[in-house]
N, C-alpha and C positions, 0 to 999 in steps of 0.2 A: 601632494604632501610627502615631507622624505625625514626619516626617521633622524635624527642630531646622533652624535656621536654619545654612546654610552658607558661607565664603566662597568665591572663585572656585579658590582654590588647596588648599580640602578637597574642591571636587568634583572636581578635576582628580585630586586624588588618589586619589581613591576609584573613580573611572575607569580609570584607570591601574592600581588595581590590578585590576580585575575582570577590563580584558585579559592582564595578564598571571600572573594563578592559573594553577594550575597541576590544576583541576579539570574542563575543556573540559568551565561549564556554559554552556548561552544567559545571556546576561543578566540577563535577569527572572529565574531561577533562581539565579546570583551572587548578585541584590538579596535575595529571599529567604531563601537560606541566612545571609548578611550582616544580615541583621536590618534590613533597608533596606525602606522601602514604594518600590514606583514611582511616580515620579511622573506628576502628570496631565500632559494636555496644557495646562487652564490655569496650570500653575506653571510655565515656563518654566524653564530652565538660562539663565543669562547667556550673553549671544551670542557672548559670546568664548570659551567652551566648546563650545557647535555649531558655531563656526569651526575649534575644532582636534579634537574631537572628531568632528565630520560625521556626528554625529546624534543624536537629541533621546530619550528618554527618558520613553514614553509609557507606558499601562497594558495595551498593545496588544503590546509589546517593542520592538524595534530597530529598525523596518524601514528597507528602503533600505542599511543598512551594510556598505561593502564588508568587513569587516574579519566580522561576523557570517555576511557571504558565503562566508569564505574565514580558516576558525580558521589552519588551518597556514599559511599565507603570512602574517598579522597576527601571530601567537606567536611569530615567529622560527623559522619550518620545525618545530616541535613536532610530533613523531610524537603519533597517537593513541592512548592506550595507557588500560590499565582497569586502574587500582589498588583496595586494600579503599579508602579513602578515597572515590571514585568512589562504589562498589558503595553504602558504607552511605549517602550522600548520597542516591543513588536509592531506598535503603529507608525513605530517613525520607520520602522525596516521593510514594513509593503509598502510605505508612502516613496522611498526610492527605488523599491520594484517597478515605480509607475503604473500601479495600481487606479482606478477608479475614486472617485472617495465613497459613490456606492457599493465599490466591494471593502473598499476598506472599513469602512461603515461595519458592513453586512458580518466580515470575518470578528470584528470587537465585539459584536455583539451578540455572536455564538459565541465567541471566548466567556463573554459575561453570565451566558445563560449557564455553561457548563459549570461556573461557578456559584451561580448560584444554586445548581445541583447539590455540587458539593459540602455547602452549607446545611441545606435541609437531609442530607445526610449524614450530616457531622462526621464525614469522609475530611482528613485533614493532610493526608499525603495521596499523591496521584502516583498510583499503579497503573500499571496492565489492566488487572482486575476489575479495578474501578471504573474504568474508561468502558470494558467490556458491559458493565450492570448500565454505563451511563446508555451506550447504543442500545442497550434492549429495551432501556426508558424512552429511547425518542424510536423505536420501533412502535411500542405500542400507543403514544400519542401523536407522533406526526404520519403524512404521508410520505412515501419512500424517496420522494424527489427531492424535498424538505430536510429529513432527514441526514438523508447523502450529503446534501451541502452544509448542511452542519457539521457531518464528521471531515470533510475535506477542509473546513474550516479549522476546526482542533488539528486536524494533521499536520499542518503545515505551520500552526503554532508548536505543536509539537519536534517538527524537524529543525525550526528556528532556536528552541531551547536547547536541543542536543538530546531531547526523549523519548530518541526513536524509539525506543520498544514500548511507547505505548499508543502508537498509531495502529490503529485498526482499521480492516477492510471494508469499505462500502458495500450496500444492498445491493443487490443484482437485483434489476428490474428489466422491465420488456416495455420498451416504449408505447403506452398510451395513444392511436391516431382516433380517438371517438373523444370531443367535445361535450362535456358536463352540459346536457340541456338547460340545466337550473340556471348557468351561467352565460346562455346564451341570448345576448339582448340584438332585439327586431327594432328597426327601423322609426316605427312608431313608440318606443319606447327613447328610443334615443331622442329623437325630438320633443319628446315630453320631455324629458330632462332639461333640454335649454330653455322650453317654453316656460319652465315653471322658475327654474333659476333669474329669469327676464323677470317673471310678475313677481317676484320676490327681490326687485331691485338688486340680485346680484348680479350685475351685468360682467364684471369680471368672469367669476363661475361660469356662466352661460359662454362667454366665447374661450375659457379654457376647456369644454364641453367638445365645442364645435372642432377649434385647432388639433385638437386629438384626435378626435374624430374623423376630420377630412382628412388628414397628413397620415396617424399613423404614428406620430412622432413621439418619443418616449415624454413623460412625466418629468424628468430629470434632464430636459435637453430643454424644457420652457425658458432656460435666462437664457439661451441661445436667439430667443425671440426678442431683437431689440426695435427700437425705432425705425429707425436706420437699416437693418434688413428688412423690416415691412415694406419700405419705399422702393427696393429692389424687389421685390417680390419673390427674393430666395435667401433660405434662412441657411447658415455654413455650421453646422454640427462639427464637432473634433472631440472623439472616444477612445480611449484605448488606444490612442494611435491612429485610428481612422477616421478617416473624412468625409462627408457627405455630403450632399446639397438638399434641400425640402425645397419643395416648389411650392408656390402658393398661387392656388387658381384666383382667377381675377375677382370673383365676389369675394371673396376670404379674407383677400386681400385690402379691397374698400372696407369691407365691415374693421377689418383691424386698424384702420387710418380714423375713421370715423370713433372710434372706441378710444384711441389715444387723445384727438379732438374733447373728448365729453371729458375723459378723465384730465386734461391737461398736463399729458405725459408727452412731454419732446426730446424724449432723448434717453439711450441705455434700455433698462428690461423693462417691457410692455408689463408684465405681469408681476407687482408687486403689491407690500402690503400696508398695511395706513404710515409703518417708519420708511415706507422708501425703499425696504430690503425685498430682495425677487422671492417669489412665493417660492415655499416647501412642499414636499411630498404627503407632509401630516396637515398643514393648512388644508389642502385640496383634498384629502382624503376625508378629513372630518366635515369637511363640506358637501362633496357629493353624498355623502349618508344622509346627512338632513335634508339636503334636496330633495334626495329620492323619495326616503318617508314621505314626504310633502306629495311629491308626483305618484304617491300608488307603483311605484316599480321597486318591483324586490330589491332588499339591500344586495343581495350573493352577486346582481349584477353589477352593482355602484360602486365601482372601483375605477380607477384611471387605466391599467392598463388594460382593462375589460375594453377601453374606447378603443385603443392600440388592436385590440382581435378583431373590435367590430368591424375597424377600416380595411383591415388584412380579408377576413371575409367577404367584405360587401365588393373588396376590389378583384377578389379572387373569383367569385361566383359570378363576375361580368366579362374577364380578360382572360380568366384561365392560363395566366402566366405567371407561372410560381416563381423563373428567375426573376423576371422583373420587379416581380414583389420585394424579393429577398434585398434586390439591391434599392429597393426605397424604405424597406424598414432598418437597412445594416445589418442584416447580419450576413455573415461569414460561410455559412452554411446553409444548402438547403431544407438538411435536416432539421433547423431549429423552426425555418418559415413553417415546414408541415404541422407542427404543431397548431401555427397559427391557424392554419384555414382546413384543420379535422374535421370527420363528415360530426354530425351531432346525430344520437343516439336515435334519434326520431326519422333521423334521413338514412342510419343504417339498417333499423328496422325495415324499414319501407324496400330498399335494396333486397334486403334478405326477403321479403315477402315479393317479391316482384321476381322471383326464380322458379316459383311456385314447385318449389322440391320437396315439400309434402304429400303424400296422396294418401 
């Protein structure tokens, strides 16, 4: 994109309007959204624009401007407030981060919740302060991991608006390696789950149970399962930039050939829903609850990526290879796999009493 040649009184105006939008972005993200490149440092603005503007227009942003200093004093005392306008601006600016669309998702939807704090508070400009009351409210209702990514989530909408001072620091925590027993599902339970999904003619259910289960493979990689990679019997994941391969052992494999046979699915995503479209996270998730009811297995464990621990566990407590693991779940770190396969509360117990350092 390359800026047309301008006179002094189209960039005045153009100036002009940017401070006075009504969308409290920075600058360089006005130009952006405006379809405007930045300009460089060697393309000057005529000087009688940096006389009444007080400042220049680099590829760096604004700096120096008191007015970028200080949006509410420059806007005319403009409260800062979050419209949808706002919200989908900032969605289209992670969506060319090359973001996720489950984080993009995920970041909206902390945006949304913060707002709708703000509501039930009849809080109508965002401060410091406010932001501050809002982290002591998601202190005392969420968990700290929870939490944290919520406020990581406001921060970096916050950095995108230009408000920095009201990003605030995350919890400090100490990593968790002890396994919520409540949430730990055994072998027999997981097979209940398919068996009952089966006699309740959800046949779909039951082998999105299983595929989970066996692989490991995330909730959100299912339209990755097409016809067509069932027949190679290796399904090609592409995340964030990364690549992987799921292998699919040879029964897994028949039973999914066989499943597309009954449904008279030939072709694209194996798992979809009566219009043709690939199943969601909320389909499947409202469904393993009523299954479980159905099968007597606690709901706390009937979740999908509870199937994702089980396989990480069941494959861990047989091969004891945690890199190996890491590189058939994806992730990046070994630190995140430890999570996966944490002793459970009942196996540390046991450890601790197996020291016998009481007397």
């Amino acid at each position: 994109m390359r800026n047309k040649r301008r006179t002094d009184e189209e960039w005045l105006s153009l100036i002009q309007q940017c401070r006075s939008s009504g969308d409290f972005l920075t600058p360089r993200s006005w130009l952006f959204h405006s379809s405007l490149q930045p300009i460089s440092s060697n393309s000057p603005i005529p000087i009688v624009l940096i006389t009444i503007t007080r400042y220049t227009v680099t590829t760096s942003g604004f700096p120096g401007d008191p007015w970028a200093e200080n949006q509410n004093s420059m806007r005319g005392n403009n409260m800062r407030t979050i419209d949808k306008n706002i919200i989908q601006s900032y969605q289209n600016h992670i969506y060319t981060q090359e973001k996720s669309q489950n984080t993009i998702d995920k970041y909206i939807r902390d945006i949304r919740t913060f707002t709708a704090w703000l509501e039930a508070q009849e809080q109508k400009d965002i401060t410091k302060d406010c932001v501050i009351r809002y982290k002591k409210h998601l202190e005392a209702n969420y968990m700290p991991g929870s939490a944290n990514s919520m406020l990581i989530a406001l921060n970096g909408f916050f950095g995108y608006t230009g408000w920095h001072d009201c990003c605030v620091t995350i919890f400090k925590t100490q990593p968790n390696r002890i396994y919520a027993q409540e949430k730990e599902m055994t072998r027999a339970e997981y097979e209940k789950l398919i068996a009952t999904a089966k006699e309740n003619d959800n046949l779909r259910l039951a082998m999105i149970i299983e595929i989970i289960g066996s692989t490991g493979m995330r909730i959100s990689e299912l339209a990755s399962v097409t016809v067509e990679a069932v027949g190679t019997g290796k399904i090609s994941i592409s995340c964030k930039g990364k690549h992987r391969e799921i292998y699919l052992v040879h029964k897994l494999k028949m039973k999914l050939i066989d499943y597309c046979k009954k449904k008279d699915i030939r072709s694209g995503a194996v798992f979809i829903t009566k219009n043709g479209n690939p199943v969601d996270r909320s389909n499947i998730w409202t469904e393993m609850k009523k299954n479980a009811e159905k099968a007597g297995v606690a709901l706390k464990k009937a979740f999908p990526h509870n199937l994702r621990h089980f396989f990480a566990r069941t494959y861990y407590n047989m091969h004891k290879n945690i890199s190996h693991l890491a590189d058939i779940l994806g992730h990046s770190s070994i630190n995140t796999t430890r999570i996966y396969v944490a002793t459970t509360e009942e196996d540390h117990v046991k450890k601790l009493e197996r020291l016998d350092l009481v007397v």
